[in-house]
mmCIF entry with sequence, helices, sheets and N, C-alpha, C, O atoms, coordinates in Angstrom:
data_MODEL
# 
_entry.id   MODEL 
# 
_entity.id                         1 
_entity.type                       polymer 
_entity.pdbx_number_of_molecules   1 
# 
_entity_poly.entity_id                      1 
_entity_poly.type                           'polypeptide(L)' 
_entity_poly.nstd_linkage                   no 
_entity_poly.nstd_monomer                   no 
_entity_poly.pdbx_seq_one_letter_code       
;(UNK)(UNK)(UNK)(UNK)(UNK)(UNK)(UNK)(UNK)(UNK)(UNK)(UNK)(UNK)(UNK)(UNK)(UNK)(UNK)
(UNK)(UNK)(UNK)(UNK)(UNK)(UNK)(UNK)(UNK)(UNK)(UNK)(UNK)(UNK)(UNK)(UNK)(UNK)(UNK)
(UNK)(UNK)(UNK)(UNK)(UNK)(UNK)(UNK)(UNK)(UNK)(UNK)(UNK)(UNK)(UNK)(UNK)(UNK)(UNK)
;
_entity_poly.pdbx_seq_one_letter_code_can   XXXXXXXXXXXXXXXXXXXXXXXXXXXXXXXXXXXXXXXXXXXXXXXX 
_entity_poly.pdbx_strand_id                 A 
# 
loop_
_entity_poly_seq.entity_id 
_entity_poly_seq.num 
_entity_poly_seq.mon_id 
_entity_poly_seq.hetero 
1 1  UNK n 
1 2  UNK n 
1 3  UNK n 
1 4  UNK n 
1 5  UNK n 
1 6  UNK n 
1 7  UNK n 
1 8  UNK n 
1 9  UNK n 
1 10 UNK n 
1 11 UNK n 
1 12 UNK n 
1 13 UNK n 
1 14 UNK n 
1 15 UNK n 
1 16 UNK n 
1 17 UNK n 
1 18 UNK n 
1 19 UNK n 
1 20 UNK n 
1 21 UNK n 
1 22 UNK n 
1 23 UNK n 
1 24 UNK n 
1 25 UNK n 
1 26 UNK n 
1 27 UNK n 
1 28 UNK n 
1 29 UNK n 
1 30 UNK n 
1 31 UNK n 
1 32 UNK n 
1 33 UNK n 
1 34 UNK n 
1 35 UNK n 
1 36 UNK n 
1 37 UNK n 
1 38 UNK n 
1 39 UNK n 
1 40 UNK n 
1 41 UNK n 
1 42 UNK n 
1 43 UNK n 
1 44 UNK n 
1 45 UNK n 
1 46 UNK n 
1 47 UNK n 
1 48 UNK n 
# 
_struct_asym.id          A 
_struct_asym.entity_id   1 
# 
_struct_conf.conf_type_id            HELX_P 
_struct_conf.id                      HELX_P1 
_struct_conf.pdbx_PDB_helix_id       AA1 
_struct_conf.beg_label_comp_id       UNK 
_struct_conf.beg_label_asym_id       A 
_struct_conf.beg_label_seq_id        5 
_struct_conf.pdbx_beg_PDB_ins_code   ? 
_struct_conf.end_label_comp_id       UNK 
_struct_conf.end_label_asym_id       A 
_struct_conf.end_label_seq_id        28 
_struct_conf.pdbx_end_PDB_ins_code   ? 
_struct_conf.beg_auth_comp_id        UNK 
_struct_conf.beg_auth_asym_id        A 
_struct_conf.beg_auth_seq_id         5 
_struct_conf.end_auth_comp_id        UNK 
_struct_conf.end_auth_asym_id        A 
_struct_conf.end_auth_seq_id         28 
_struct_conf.pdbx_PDB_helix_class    1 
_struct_conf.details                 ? 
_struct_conf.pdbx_PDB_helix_length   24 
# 
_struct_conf_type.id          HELX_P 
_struct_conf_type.criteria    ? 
_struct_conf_type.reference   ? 
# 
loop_
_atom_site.group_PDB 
_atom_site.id 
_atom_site.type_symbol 
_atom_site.label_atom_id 
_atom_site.label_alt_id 
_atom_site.label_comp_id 
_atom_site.label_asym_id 
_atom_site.label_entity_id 
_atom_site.label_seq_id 
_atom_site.pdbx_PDB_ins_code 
_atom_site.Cartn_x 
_atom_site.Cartn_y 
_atom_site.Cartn_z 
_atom_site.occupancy 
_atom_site.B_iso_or_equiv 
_atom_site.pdbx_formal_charge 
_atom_site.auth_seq_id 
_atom_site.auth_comp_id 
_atom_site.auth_asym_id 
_atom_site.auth_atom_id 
_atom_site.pdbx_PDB_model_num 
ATOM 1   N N  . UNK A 1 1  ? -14.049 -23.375 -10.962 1.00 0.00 ? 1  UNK A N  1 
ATOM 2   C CA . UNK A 1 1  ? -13.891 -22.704 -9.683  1.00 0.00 ? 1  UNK A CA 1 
ATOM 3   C C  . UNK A 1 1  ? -15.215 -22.786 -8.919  1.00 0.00 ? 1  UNK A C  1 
ATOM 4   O O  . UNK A 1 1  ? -16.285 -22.630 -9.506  1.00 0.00 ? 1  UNK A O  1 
ATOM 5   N N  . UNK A 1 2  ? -15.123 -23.075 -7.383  1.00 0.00 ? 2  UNK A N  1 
ATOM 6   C CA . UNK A 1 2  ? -16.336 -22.911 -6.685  1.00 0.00 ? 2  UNK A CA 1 
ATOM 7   C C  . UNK A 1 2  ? -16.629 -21.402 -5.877  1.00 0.00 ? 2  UNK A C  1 
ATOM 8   O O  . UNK A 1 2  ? -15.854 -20.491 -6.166  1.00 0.00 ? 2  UNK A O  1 
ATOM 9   N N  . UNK A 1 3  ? -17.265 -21.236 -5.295  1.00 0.00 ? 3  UNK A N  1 
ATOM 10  C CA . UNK A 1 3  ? -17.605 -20.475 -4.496  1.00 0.00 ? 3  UNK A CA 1 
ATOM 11  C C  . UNK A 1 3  ? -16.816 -19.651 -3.970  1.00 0.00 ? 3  UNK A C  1 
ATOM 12  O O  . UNK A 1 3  ? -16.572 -18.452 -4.104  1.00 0.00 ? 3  UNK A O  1 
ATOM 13  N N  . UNK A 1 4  ? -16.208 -21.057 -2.923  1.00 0.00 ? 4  UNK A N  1 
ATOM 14  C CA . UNK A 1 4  ? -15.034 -20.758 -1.804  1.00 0.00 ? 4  UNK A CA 1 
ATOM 15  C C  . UNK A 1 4  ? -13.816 -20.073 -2.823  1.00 0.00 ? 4  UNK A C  1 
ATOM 16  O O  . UNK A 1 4  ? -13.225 -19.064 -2.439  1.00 0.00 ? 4  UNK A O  1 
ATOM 17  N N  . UNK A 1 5  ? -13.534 -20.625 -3.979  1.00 0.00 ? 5  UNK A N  1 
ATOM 18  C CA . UNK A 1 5  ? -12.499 -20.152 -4.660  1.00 0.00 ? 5  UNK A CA 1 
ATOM 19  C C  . UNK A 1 5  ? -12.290 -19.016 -4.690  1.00 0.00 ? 5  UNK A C  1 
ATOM 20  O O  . UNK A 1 5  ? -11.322 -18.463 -4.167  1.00 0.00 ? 5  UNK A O  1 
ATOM 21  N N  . UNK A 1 6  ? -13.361 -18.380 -5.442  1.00 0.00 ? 6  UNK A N  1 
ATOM 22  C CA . UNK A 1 6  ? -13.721 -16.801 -5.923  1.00 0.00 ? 6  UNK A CA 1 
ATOM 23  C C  . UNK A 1 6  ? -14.085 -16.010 -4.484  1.00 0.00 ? 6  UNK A C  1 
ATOM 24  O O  . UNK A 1 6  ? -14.145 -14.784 -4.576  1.00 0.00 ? 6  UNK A O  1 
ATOM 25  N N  . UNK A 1 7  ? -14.352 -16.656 -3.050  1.00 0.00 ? 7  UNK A N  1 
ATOM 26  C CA . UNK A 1 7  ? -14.589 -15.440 -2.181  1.00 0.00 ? 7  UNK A CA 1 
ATOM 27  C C  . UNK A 1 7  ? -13.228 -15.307 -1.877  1.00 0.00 ? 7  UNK A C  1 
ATOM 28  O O  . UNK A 1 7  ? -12.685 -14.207 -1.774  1.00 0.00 ? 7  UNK A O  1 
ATOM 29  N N  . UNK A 1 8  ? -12.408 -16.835 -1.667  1.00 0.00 ? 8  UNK A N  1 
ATOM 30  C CA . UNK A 1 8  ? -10.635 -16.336 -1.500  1.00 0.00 ? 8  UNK A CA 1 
ATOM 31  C C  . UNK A 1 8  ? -10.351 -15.539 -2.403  1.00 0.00 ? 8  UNK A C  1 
ATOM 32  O O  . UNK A 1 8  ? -9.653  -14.647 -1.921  1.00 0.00 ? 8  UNK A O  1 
ATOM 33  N N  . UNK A 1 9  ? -10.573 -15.351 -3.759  1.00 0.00 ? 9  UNK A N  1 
ATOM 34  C CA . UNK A 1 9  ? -9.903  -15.011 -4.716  1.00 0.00 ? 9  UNK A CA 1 
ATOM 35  C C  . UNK A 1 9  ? -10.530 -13.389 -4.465  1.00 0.00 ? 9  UNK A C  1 
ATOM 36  O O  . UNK A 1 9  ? -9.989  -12.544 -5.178  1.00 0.00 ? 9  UNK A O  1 
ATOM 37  N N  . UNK A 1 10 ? -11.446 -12.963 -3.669  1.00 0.00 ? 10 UNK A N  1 
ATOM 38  C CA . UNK A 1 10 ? -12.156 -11.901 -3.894  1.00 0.00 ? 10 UNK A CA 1 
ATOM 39  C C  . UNK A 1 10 ? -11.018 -11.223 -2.828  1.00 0.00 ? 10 UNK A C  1 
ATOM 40  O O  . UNK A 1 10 ? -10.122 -10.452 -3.172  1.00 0.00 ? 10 UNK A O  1 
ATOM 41  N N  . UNK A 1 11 ? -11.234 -11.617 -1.697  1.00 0.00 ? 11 UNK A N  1 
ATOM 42  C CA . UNK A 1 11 ? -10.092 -11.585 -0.576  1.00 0.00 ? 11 UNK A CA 1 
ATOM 43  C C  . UNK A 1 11 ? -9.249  -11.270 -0.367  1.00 0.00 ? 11 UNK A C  1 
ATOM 44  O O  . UNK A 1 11 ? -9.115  -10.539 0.615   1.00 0.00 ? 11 UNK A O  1 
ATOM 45  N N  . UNK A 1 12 ? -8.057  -11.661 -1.234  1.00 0.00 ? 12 UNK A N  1 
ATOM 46  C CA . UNK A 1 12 ? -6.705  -11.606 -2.015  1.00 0.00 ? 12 UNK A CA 1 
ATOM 47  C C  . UNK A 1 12 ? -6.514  -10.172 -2.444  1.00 0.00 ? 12 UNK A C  1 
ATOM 48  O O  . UNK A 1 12 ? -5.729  -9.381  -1.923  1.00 0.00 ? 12 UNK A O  1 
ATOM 49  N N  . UNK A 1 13 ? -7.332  -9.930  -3.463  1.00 0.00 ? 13 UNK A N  1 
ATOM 50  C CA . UNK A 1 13 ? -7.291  -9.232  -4.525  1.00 0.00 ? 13 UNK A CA 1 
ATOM 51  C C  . UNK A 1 13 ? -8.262  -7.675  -3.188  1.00 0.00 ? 13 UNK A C  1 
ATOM 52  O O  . UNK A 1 13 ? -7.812  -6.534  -3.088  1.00 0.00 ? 13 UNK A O  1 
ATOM 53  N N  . UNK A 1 14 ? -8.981  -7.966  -2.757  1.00 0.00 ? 14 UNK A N  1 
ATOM 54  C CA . UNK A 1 14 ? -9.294  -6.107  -2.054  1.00 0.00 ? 14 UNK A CA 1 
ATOM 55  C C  . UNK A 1 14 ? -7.851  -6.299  -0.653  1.00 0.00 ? 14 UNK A C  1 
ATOM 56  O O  . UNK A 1 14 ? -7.392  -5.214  -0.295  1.00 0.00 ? 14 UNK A O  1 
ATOM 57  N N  . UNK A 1 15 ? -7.393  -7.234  -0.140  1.00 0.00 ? 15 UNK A N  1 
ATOM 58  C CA . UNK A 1 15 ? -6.234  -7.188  0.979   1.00 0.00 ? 15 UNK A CA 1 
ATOM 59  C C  . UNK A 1 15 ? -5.128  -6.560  -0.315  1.00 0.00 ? 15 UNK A C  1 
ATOM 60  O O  . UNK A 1 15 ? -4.491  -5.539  -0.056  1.00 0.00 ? 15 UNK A O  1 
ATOM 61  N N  . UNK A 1 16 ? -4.975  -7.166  -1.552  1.00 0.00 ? 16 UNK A N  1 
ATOM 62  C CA . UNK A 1 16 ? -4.145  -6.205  -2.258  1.00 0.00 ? 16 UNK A CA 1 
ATOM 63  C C  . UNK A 1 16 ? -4.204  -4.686  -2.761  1.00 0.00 ? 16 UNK A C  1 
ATOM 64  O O  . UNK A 1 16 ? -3.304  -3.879  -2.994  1.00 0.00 ? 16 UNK A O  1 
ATOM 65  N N  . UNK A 1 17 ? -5.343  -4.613  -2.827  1.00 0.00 ? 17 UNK A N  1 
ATOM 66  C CA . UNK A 1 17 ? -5.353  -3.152  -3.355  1.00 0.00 ? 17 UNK A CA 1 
ATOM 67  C C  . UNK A 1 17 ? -5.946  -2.447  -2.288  1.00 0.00 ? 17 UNK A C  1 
ATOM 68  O O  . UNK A 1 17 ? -6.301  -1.351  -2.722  1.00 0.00 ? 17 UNK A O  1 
ATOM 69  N N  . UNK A 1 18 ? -6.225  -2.572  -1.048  1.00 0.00 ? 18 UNK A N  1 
ATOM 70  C CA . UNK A 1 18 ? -5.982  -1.979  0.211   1.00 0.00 ? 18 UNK A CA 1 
ATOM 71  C C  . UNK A 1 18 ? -4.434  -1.643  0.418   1.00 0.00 ? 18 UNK A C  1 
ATOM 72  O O  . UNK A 1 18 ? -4.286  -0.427  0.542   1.00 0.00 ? 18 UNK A O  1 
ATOM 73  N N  . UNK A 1 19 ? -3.353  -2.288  0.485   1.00 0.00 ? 19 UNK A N  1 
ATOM 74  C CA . UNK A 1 19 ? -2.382  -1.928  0.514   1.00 0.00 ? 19 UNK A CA 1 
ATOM 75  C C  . UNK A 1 19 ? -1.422  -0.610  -0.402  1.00 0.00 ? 19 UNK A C  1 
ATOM 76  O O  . UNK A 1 19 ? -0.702  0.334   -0.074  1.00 0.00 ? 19 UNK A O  1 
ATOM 77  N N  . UNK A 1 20 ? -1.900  -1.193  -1.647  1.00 0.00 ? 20 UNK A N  1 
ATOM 78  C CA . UNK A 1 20 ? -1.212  -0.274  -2.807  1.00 0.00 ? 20 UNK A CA 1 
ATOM 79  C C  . UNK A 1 20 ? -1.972  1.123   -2.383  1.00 0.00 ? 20 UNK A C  1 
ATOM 80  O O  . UNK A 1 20 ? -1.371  2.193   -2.292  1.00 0.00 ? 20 UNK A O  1 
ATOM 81  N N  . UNK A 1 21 ? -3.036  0.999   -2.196  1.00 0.00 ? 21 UNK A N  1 
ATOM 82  C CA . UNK A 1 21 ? -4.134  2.507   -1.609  1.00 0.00 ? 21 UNK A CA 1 
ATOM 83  C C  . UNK A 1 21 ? -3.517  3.045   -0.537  1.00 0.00 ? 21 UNK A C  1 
ATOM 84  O O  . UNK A 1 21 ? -3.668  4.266   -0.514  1.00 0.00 ? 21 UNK A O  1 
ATOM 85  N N  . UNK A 1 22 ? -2.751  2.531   0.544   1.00 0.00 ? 22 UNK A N  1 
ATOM 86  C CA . UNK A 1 22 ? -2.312  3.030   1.449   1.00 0.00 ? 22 UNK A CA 1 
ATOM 87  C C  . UNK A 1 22 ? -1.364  3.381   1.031   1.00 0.00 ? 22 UNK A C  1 
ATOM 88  O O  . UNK A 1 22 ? -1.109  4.583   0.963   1.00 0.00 ? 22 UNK A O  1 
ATOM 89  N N  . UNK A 1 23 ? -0.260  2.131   0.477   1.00 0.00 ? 23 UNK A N  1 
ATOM 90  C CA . UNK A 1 23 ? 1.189   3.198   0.135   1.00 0.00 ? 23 UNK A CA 1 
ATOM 91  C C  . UNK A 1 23 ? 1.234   4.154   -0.935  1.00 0.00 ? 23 UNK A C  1 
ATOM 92  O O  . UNK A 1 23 ? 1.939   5.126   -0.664  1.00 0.00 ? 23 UNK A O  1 
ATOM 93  N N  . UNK A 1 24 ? 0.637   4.175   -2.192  1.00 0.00 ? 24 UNK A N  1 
ATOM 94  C CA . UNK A 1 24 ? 0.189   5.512   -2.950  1.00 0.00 ? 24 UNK A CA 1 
ATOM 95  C C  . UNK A 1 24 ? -0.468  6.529   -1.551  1.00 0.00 ? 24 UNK A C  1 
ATOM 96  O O  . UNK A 1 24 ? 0.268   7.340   -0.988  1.00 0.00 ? 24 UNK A O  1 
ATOM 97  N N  . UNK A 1 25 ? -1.594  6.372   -1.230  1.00 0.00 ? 25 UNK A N  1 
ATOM 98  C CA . UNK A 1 25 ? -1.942  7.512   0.134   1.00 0.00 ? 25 UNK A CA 1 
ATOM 99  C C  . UNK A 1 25 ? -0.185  8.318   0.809   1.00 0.00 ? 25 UNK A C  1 
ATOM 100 O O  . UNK A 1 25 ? 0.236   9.449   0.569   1.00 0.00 ? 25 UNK A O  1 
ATOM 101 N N  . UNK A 1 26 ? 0.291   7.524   1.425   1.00 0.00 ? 26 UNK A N  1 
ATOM 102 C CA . UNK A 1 26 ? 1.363   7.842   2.584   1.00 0.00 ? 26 UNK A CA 1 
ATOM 103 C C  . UNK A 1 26 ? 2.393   8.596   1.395   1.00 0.00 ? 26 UNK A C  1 
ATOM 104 O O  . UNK A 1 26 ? 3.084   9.546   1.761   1.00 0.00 ? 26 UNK A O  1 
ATOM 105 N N  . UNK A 1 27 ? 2.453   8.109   -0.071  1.00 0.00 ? 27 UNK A N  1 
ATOM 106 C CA . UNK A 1 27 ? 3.586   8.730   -0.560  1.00 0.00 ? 27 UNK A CA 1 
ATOM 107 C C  . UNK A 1 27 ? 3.208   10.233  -1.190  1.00 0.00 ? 27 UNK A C  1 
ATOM 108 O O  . UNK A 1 27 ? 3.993   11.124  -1.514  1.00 0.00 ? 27 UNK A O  1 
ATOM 109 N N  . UNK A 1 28 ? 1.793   10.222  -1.254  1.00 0.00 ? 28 UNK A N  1 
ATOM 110 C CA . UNK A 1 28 ? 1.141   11.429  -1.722  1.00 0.00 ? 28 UNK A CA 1 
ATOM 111 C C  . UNK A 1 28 ? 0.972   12.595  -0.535  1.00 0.00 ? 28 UNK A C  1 
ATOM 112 O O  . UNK A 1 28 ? 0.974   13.811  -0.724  1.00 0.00 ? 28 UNK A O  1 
ATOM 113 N N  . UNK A 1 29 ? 0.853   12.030  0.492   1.00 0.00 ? 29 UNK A N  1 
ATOM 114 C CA . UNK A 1 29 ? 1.018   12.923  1.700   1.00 0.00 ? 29 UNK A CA 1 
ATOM 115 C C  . UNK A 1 29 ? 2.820   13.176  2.344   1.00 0.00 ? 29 UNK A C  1 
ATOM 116 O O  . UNK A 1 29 ? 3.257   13.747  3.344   1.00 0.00 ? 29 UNK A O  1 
ATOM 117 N N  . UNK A 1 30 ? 3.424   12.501  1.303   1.00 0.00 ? 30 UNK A N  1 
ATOM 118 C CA . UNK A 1 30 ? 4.847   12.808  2.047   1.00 0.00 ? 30 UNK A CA 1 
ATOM 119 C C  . UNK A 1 30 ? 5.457   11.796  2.896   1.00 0.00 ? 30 UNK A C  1 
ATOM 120 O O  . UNK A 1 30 ? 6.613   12.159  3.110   1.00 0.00 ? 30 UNK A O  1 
ATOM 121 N N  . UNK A 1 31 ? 5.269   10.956  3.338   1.00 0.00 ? 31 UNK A N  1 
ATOM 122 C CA . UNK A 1 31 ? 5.181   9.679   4.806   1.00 0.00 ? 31 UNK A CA 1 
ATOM 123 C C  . UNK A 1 31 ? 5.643   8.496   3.649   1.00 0.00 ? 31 UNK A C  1 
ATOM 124 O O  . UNK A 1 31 ? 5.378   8.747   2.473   1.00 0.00 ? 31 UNK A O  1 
ATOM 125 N N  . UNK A 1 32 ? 6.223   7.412   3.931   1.00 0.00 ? 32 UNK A N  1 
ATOM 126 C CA . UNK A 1 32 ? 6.758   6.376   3.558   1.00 0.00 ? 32 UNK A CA 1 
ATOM 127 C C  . UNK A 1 32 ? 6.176   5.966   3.972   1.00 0.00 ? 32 UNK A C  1 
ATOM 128 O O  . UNK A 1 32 ? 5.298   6.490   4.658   1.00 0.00 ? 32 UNK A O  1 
ATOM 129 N N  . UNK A 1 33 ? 6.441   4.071   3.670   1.00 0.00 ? 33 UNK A N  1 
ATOM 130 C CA . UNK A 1 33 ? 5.526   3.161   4.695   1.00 0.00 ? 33 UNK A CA 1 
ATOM 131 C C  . UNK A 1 33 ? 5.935   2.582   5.739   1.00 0.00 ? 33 UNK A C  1 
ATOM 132 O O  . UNK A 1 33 ? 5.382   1.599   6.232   1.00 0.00 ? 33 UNK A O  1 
ATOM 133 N N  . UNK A 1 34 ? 7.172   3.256   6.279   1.00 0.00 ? 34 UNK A N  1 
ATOM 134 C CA . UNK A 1 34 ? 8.087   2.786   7.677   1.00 0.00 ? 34 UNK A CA 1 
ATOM 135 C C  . UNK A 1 34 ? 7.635   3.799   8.257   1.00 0.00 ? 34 UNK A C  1 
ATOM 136 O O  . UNK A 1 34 ? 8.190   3.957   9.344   1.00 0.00 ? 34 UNK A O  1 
ATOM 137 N N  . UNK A 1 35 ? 6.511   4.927   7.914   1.00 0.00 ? 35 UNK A N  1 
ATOM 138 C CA . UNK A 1 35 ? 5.908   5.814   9.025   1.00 0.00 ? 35 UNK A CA 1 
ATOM 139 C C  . UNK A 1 35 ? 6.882   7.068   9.430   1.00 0.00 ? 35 UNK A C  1 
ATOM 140 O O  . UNK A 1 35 ? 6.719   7.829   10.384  1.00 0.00 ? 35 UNK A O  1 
ATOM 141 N N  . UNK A 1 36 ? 7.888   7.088   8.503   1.00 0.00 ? 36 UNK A N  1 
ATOM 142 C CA . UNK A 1 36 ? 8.549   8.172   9.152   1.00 0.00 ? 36 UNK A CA 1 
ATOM 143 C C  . UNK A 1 36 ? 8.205   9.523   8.378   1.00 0.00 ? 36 UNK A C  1 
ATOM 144 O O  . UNK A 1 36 ? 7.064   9.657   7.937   1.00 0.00 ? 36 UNK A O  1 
ATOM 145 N N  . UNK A 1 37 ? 9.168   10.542  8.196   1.00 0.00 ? 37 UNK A N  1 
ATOM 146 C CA . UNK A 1 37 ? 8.727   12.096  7.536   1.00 0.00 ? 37 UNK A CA 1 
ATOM 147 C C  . UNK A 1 37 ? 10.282  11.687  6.662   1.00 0.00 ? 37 UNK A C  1 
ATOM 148 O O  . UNK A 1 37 ? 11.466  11.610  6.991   1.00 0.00 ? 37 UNK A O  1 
ATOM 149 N N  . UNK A 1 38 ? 9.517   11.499  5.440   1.00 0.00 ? 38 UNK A N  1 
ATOM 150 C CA . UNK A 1 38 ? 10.416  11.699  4.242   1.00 0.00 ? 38 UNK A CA 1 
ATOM 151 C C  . UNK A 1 38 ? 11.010  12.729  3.690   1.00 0.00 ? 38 UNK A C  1 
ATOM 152 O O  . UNK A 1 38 ? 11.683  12.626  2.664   1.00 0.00 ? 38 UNK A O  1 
ATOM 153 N N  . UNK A 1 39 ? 10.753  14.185  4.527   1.00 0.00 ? 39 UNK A N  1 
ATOM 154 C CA . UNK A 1 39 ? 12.154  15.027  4.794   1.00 0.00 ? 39 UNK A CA 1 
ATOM 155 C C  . UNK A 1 39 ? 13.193  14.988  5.195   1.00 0.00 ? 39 UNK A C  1 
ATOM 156 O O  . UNK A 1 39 ? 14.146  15.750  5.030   1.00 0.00 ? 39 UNK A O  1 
ATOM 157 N N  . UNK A 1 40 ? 13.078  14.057  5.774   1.00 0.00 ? 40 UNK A N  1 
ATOM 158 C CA . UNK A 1 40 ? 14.711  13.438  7.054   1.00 0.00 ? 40 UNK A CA 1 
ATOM 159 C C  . UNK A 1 40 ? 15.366  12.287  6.468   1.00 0.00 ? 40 UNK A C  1 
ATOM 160 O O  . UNK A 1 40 ? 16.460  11.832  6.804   1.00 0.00 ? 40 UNK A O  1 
ATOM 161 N N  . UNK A 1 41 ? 14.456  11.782  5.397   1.00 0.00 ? 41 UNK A N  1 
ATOM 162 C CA . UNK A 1 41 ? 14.934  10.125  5.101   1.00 0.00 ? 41 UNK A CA 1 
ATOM 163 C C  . UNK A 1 41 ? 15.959  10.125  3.763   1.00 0.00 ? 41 UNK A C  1 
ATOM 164 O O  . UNK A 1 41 ? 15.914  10.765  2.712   1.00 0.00 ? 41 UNK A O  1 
ATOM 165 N N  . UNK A 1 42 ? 16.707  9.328   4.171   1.00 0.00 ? 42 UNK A N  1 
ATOM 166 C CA . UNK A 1 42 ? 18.055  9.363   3.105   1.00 0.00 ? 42 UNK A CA 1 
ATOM 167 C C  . UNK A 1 42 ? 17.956  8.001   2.327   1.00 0.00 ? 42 UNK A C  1 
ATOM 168 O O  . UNK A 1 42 ? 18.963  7.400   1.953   1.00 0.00 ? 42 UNK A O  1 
ATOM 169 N N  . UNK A 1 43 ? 16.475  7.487   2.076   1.00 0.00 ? 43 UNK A N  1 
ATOM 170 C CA . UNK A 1 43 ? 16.553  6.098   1.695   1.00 0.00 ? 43 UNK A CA 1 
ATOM 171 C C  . UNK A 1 43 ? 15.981  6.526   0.213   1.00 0.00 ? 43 UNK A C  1 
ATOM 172 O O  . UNK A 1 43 ? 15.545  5.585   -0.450  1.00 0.00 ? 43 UNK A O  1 
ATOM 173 N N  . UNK A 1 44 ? 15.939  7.593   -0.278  1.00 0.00 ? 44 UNK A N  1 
ATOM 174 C CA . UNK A 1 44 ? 15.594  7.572   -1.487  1.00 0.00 ? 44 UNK A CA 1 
ATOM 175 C C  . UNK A 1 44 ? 13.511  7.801   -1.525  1.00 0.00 ? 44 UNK A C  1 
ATOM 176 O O  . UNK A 1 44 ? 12.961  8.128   -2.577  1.00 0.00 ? 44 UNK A O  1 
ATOM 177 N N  . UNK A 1 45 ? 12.880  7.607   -0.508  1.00 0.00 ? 45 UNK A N  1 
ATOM 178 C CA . UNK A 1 45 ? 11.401  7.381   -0.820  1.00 0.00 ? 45 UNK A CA 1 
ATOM 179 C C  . UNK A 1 45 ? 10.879  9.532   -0.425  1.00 0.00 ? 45 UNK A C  1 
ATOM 180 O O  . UNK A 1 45 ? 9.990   9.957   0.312   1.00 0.00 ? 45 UNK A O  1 
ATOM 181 N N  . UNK A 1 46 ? 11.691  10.167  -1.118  1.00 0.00 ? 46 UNK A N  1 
ATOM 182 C CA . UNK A 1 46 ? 10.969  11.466  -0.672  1.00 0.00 ? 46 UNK A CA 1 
ATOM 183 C C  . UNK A 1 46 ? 9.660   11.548  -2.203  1.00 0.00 ? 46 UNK A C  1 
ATOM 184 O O  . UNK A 1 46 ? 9.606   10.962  -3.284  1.00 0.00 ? 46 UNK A O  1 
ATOM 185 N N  . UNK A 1 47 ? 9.012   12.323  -1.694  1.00 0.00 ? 47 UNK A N  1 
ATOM 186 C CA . UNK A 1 47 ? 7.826   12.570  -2.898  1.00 0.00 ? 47 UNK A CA 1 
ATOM 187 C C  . UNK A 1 47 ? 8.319   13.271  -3.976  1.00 0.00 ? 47 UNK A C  1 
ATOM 188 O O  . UNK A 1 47 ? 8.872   14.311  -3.621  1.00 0.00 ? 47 UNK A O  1 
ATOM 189 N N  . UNK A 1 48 ? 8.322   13.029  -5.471  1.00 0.00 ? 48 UNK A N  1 
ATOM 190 C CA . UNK A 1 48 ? 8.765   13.430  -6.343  1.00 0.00 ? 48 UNK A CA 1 
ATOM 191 C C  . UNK A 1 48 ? 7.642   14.442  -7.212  1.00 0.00 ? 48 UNK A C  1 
ATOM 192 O O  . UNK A 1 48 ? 7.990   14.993  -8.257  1.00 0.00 ? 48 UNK A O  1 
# 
């Protein structure tokens, strides 16, 4: 692997766990990740 590999590969990997951080965040505060109030939502994503 060069350089370039491992800064993509660095890249990848914090754009991924930026995400999972947000949707753990939004489900711990109650909020889904369609932004709505998971009191109202009948899709199954309320906080358990």
């Amino acid at each position: 692997m060069n350089i370039a590999d491992i800064i993509v590969l660095l890249v990848v990997i914090a754009v991924i766990g930026a995400a999972v951080w947000i949707i753990r965040r939004n489900k711990k505060n109650g909020t889904c990740s369609c932004g709505c109030d998971c009191s109202q939502c009948g899709q199954g994503c309320q906080k358990k």
